[in-house]
C-alpha positions, 0 to 999 in steps of 0.5 A, a space after each residue: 660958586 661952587 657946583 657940587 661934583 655930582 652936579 657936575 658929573 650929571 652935565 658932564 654924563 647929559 647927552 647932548 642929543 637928549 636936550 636938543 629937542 627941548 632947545 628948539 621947542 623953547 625958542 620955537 614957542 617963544 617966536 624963535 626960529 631954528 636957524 636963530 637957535 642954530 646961530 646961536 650954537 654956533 657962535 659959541 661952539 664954532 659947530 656948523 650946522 653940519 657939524 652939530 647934526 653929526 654929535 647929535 647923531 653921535 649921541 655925544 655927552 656934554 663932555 665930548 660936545 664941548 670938549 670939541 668945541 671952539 669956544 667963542 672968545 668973548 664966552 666970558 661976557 656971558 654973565 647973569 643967573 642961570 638955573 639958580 647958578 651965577 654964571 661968572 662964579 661956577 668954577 667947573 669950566 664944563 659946568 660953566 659951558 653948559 650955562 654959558 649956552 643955556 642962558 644964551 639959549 634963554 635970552 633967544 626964547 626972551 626975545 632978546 636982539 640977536 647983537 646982545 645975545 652974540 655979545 657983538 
């Protein structure tokens, strides 16, 4: 599926930091705890808590974000629609990240079982 480039451009541009807060307020409401969030991340960046802390500080983009993550090898089983977009048909690998996160994000909020979420 194709995004279109200034679709891109704006994930690309996000801050990183400015969306946290609306990560944690979506799992919190639905019953989620921030160390599940946290877990989460972690499982698909490699960023430990630490680590997530200091790019938040940094106020690094999305870009930068996964640019030094270490993506999870399993990543590519993340699959469904998120944000209207099918993961598995974006070709813009950091607009595919992004979404990658965000649906993981969602399946947390959803109450799915955290084996599912890490595709273990």
């Amino acid at each position: 599926m194709r995004t279109t480039p200034e679709h891109d451009q704006r994930i690309a541009k996000m801050i990183f930091a400015s969306v946290y807060p609306h990560y944690i307020k979506k799992v919190e409401t639905k019953g989620r705890t921030i160390k599940e969030l946290h877990q989460v991340i972690e499982w698909l960046t490699g960023f430990d808590t630490q680590k997530l802390q200091e790019l938040i500080d940094e106020k690094v983009t999305f870009e930068t974000f996964f640019k030094n993550a270490k993506l999870n090898p399993n990543a590519h089983l993340i699959t469904g629609t998120i944000c209207g977009y099918k993961i598995e048909e974006i070709e813009t690998p950091l607009t595919k990240q992004a979404r990658y996160l965000d649906k993981l994000i969602d399946e947390l909020a959803k109450g799915k079982k955290m084996e599912k979420i890490l595709r273990q």
